[in-house]
C-alpha positions as CSV (number, residue, x, y, z in Angstrom):
1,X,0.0,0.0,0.0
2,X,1.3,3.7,-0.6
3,X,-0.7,7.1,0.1
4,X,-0.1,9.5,-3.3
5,X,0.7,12.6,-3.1
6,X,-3.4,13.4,-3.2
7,X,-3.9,11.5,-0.2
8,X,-5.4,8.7,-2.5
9,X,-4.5,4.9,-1.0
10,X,-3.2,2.5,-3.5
11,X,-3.5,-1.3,-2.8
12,X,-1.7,-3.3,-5.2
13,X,-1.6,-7.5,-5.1
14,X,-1.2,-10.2,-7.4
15,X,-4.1,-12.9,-8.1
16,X,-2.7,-16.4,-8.2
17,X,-4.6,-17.6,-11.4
18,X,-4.3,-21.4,-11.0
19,X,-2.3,-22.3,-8.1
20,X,1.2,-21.1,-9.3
21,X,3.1,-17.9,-8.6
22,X,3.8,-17.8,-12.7
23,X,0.1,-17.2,-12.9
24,X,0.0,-13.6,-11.2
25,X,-2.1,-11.1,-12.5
26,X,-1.4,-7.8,-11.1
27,X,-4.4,-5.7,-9.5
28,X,-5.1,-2.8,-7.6
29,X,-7.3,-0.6,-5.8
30,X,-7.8,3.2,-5.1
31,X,-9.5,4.9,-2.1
32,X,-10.3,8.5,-1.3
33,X,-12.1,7.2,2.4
34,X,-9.9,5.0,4.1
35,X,-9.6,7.2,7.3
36,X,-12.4,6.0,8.9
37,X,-13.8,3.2,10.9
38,X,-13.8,0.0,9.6
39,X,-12.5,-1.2,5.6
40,X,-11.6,1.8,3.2
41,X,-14.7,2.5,0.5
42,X,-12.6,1.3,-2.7
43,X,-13.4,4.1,-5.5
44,X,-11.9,1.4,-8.2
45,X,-9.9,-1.6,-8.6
46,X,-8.2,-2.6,-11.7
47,X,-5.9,-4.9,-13.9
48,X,-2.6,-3.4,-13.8
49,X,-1.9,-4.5,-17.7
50,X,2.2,-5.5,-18.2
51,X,3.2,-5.3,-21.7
52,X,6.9,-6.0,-21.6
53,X,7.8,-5.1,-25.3
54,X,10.8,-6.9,-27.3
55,X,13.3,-5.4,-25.3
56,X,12.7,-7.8,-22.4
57,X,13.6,-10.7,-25.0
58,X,16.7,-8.7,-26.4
59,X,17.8,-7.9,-22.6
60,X,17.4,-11.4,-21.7
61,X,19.0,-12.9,-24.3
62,X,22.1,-9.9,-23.6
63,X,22.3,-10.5,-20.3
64,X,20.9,-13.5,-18.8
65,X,23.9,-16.0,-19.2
66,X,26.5,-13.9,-18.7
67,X,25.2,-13.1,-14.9
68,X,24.5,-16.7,-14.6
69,X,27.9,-17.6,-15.9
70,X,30.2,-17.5,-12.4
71,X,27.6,-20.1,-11.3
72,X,27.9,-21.9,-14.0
73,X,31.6,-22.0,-13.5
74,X,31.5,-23.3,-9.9
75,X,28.9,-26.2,-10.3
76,X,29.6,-29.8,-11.0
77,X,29.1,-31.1,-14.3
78,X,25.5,-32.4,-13.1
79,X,24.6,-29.0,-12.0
80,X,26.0,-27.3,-15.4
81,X,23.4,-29.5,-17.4
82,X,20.5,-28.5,-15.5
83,X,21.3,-24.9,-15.7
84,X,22.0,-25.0,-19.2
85,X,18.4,-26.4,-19.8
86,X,17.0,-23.6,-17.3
87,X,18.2,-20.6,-18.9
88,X,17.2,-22.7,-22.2
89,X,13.8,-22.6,-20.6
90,X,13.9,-18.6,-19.9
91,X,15.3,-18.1,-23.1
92,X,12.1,-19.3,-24.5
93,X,9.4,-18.2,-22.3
94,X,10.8,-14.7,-22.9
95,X,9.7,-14.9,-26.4
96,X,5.7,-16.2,-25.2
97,X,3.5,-13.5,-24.9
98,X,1.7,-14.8,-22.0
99,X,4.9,-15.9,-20.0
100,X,6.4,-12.4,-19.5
101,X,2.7,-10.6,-18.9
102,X,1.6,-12.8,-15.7
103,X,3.3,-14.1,-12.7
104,X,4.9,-10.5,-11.9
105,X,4.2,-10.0,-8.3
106,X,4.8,-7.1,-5.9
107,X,6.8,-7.2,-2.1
108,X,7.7,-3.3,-0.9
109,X,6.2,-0.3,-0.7
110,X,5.8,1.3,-4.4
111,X,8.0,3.9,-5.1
112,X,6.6,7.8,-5.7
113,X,8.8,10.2,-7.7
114,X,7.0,13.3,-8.5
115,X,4.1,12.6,-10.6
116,X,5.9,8.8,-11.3
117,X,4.8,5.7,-9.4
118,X,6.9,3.0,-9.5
119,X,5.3,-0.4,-8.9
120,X,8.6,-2.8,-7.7
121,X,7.7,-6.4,-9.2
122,X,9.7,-9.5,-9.7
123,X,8.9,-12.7,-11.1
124,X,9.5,-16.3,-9.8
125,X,9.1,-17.7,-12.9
126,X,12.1,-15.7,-14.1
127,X,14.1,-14.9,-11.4
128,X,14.6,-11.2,-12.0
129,X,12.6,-7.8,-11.4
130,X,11.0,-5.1,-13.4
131,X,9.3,-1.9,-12.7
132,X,5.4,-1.0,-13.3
133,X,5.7,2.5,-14.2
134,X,2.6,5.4,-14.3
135,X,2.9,8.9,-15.2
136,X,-0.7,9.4,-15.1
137,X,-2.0,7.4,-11.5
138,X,-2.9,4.4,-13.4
139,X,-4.6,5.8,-16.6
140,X,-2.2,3.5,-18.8
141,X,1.3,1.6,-17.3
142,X,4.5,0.9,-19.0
143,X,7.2,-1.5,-18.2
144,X,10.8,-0.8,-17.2
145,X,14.0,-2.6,-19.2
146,X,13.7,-6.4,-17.3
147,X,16.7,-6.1,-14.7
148,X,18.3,-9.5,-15.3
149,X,20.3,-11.2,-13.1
150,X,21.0,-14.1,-11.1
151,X,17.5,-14.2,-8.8
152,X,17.3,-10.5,-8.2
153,X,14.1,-10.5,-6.8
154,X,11.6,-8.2,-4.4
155,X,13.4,-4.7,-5.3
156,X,13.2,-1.8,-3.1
157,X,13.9,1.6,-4.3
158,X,15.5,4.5,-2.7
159,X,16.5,8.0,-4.3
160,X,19.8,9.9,-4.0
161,X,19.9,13.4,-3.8
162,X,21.3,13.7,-7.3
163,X,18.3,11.7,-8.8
164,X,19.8,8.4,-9.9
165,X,17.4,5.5,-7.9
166,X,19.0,2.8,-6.2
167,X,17.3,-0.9,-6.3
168,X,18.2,-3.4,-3.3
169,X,17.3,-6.9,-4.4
170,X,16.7,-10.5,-2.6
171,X,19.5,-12.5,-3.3
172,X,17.4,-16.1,-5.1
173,X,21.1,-16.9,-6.7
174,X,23.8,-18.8,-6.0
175,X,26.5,-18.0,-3.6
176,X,27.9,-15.7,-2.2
177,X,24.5,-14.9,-0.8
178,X,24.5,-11.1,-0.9
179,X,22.1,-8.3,-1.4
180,X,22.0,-7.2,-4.7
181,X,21.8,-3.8,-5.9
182,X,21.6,-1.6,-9.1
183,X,20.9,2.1,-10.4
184,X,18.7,3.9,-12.4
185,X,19.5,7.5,-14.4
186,X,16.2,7.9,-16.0
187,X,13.6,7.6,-13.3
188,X,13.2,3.5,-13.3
189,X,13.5,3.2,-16.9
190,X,16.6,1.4,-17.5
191,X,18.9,0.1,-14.8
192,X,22.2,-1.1,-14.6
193,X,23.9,-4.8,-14.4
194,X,23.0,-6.3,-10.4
195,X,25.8,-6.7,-8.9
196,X,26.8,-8.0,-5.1
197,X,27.5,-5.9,-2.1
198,X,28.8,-6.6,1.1
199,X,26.0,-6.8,2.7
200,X,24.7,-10.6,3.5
201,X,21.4,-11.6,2.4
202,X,20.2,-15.8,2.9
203,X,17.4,-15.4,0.1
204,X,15.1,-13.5,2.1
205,X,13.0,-10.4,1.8
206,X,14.3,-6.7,2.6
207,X,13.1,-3.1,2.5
208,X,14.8,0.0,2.2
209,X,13.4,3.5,3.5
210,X,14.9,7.0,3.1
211,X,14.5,9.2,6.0
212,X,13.7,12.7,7.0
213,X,17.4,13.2,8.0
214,X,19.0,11.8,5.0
215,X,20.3,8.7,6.3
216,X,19.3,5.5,4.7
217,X,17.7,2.3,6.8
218,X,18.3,-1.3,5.5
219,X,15.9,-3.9,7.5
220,X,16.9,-7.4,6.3
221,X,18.0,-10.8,7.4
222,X,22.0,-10.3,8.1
223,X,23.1,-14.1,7.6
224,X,24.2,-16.2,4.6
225,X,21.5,-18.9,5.6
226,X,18.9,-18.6,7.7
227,X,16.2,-15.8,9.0
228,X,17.0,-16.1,12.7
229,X,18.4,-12.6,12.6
230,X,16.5,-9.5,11.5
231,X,18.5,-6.2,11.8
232,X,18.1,-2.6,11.0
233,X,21.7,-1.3,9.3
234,X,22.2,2.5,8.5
235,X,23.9,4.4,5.4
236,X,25.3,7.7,5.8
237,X,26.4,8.0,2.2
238,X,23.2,7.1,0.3
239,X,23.7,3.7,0.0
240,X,27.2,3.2,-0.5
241,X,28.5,1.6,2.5
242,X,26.2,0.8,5.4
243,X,27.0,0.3,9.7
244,X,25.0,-2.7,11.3
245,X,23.2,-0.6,14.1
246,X,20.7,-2.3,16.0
247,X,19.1,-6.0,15.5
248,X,14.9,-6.1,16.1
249,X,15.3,-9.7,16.5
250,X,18.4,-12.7,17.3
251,X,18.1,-16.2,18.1
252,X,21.3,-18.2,17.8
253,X,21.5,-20.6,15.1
254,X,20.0,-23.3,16.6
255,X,17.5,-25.8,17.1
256,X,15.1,-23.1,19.2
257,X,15.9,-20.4,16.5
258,X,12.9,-18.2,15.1
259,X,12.2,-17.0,12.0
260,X,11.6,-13.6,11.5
261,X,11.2,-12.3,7.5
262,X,9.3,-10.4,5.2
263,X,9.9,-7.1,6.5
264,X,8.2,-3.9,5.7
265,X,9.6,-0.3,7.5
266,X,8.2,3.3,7.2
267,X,9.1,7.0,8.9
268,X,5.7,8.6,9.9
269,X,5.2,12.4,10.2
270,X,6.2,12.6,14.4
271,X,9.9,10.7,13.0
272,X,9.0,7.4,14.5
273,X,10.3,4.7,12.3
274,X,7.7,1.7,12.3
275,X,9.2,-2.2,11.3
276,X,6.4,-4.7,10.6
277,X,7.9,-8.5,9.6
278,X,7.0,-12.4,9.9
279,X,7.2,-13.5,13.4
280,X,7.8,-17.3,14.1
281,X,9.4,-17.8,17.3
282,X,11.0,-21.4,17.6
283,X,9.9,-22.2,14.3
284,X,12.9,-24.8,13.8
285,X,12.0,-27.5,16.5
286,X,8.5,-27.2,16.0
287,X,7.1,-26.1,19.5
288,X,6.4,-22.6,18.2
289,X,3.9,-19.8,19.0
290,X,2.6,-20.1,15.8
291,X,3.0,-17.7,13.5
292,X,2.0,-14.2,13.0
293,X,2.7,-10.1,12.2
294,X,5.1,-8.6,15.1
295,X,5.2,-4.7,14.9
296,X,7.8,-2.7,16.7
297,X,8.4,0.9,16.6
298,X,11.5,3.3,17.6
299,X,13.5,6.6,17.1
300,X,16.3,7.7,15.0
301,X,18.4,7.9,18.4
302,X,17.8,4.4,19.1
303,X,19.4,3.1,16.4
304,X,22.9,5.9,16.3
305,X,23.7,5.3,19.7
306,X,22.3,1.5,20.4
307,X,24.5,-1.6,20.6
């Protein structure tokens, strides 16, 4: 969900068409009276229609194998045939109308820019992102350049003072398990080659947020493997390099450990930053709470001068 700049609510998800996440088809809402008691009074709801054009083939077949290609290096001979016949595979669904207009799904927050929203989708059929992009609040879409990599999923977008956007992807690839990240000089349009950073990501979901100060948050799972670890890291320089701060949740990697995922973080008016994320305590072992939504909320200062 995302309030527009004329206090409109946007609700975007994706309906699973027969049972698999290839079948998406994006929708979405609008409401002008959603603060009020009880459900907002939806004005409209929608098909959000993706036309990827022949680019996304071209960019595919540019970039799909080369990013794929270190992995390919490392694996054993089995593991080399059956990615050759899975990028076969993407190869040709990229050319099939219907393959590369469903299954696109949305994770974050969309992304406002002016009079631009950006709708962050990836695809698990491919393994990659690309953007849903209005100028108009929803009168017609087009599609971004795919952003093809090596299962660069779930992108969240943050903007630098200079205007060039920053993507921070899921890591669904091989190892090194690492965030991804890539950049954007025409407001979403086109982006440039994922690539690695330092910071660790086991294949799990993440969420960027920009706040009133400048500085950058980063809520993710900081491990190579598991999600028994959620922190909150902070960037100073936009991105660039980033200082593990404070961690919302820590079980050591054990039989008792938690899981604790999905995470979604926002900056309200008052500067209290608000974390909401997948709670399963003890999830490994099986003697759980369940499972539910945790929500925790704190201040700038808490996370500068915390331990």
């Amino acid at each position: 969900m995302i309030v527009d700049p004329a206090k409109r609510l946007w609700l975007f998800w994706p309906v699973i068409l027969d049972n698999h996440w290839e079948s998406a088809l994006m929708k979405y809402q609008v409401s002008e009276d959603y603060q009020r008691s009880g459900a907002p009074r939806w004005n409209q709801e929608k098909a959000l229609p993706l036309k990827p054009g022949p680019e996304f083939a071209a960019t595919l077949e540019r970039d799909l194998d080369a990013a794929w290609e270190p992995a390919r290096k490392a694996a054993t001979p089995e593991l080399q045939s059956r990615l050759k016949d899975y990028l076969a595979r993407l190869h040709t669904n990229a050319t099939d109308k219907l393959k590369v207009r469903l299954g696109w799904m949305p994770r974050v927050h969309p992304f406002i820019d002016g009079n631009r929203m950006i709708v962050t989708l990836y695809s698990d059929g491919f393994d990659f992102s690309l953007m849903a992009i209005t100028d108009d609040w929803g009168k017609t879409w087009t599609c971004s350049a795919p952003i093809v990599g090596a299962g660069n999923v779930q992108p969240s977008i943050a903007k630098r003072r200079d205007g060039t956007l920053v993507a921070f992807f899921r890591d669904n690839g091989p190892p090194p398990k690492r965030t991804i990240v890539c950049e954007s000089k025409d407001r979403g349009m086109t982006w440039s080659a994922p690539r690695d950073i330092e910071v660790p990501n086991p294949g799990s979901g993440l969420e960027v947020c920009v706040l009133k100060s400048g500085k950058w948050l980063l809520v993710y799972n900081d491990t190579e493997r598991r999600r028994n670890s959620l922190a909150v890291s902070v960037s100073q320089d936009e991105g660039r390099s980033w200082t593990l701060n404070r961690h919302i949740e820590q079980d050591a990697d054990g039989a008792d450990a938690g899981s604790y995922s999905y995470p979604s973080i926002i900056q309200v008016r008052d500067g209290t930053i608000h974390v909401t994320y997948s709670y399963s305590p003890n999830k490994e072992n099986g003697k759980g709470q369940g499972e539910s939504i945790k929500h925790v909320q704190f201040q700038e200062a808490w996370l500068m001068h915390g331990k």
